[in-house]
C-alpha positions as CSV (number, residue, x, y, z in Angstrom):
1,X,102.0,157.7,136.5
2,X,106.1,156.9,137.0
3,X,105.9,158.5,140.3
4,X,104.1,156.1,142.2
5,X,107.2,153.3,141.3
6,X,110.1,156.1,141.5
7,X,108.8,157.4,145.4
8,X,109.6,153.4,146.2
9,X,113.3,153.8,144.7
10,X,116.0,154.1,147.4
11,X,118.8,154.2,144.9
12,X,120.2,150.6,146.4
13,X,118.4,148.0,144.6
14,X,120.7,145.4,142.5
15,X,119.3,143.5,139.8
16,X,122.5,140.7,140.9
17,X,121.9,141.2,144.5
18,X,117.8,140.5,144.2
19,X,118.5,137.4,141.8
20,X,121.1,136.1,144.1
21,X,118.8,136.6,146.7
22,X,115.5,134.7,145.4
23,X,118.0,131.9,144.7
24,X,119.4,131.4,148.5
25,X,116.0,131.1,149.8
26,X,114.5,128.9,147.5
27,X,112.0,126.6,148.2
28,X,111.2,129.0,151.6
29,X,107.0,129.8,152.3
30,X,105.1,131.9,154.6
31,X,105.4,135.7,155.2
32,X,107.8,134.5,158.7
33,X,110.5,133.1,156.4
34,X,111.4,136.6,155.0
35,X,113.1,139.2,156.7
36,X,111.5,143.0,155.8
37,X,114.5,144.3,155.0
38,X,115.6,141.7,152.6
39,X,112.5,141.7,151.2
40,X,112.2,146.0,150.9
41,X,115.3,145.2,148.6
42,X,114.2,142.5,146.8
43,X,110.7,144.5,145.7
44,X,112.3,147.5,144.9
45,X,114.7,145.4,142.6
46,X,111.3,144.1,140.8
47,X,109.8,147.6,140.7
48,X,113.4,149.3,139.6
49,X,114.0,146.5,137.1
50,X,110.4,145.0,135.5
51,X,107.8,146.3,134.0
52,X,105.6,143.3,134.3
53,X,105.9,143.3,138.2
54,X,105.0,147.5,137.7
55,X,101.9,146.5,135.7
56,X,100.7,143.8,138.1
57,X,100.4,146.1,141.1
58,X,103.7,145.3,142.7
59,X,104.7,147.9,145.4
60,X,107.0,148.1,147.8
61,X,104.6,147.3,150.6
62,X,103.7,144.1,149.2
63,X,104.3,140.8,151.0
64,X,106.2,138.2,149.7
65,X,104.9,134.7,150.4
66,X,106.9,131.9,148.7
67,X,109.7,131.4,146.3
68,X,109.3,128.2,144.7
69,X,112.5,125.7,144.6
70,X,113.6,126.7,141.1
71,X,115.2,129.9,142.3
72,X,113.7,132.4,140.3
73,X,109.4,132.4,140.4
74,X,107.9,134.4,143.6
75,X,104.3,134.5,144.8
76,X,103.3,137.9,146.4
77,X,100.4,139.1,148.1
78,X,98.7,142.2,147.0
79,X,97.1,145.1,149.9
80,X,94.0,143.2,148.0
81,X,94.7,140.1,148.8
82,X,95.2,138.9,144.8
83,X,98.2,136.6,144.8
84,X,100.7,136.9,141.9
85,X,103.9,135.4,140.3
86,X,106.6,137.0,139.0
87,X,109.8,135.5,138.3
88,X,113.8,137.1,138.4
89,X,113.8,136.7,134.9
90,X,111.5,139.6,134.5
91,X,113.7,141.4,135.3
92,X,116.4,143.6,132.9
93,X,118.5,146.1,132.8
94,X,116.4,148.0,129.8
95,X,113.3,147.9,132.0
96,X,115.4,150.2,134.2
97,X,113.4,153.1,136.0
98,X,116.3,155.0,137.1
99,X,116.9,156.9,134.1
100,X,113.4,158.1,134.2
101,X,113.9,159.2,137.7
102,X,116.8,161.2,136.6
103,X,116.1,162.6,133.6
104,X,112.4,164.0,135.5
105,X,114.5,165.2,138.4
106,X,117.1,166.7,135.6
107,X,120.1,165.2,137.0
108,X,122.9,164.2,134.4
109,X,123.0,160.6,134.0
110,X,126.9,159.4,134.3
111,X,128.6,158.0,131.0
């Protein structure tokens, strides 16, 4: 079902911004290092932009717990308490939900 990822779309995630952002805090652990509203971006970046995060439960009240000192692989924590990695390169722009969201809500898409 689409709509559980598109109700967690706000319409400001940025694939750039999210990469840019796992990078700066590399190496950072522990749900105190992350700031909720960086990381409400960051997750609906992963849900907007990656099907593999969609499949493996990630929502946008999931907790982010590390980012290892590569820059790009993240460990979450699931409302289950399963841990997971995903990394920023799971992310692309033909993974995009958007266009689902608008073509379901029957807006034009822009050319």
């Amino acid at each position: 079902d689409l709509w559980i990822f598109l109700r967690q779309l706000t319409g400001l995630e940025d694939i750039n911004t999210a990469k840019d952002y796992v990078w700066q805090n590399a190496g950072k652990y522990g749900l105190e290092e992350f700031r909720r509203e960086e990381v409400a971006l960051l997750l609906g970046a992963m849900v907007r932009w990656s099907e593999k995060a969609r499949m493996t439960g990630l929502l946008s009240s999931t907790k982010l717990c590390a980012i290892k000192e590569d820059g790009k692989s993240m460990e979450f924590l699931l409302s289950n308490n399963e841990k997971i990695w995903l990394s920023t390169d799971d992310m692309s722009e033909e993974e995009d939900l958007w266009k689902w969201l608008l073509d379901l809500s029957r807006v034009p898409s822009e050319s």
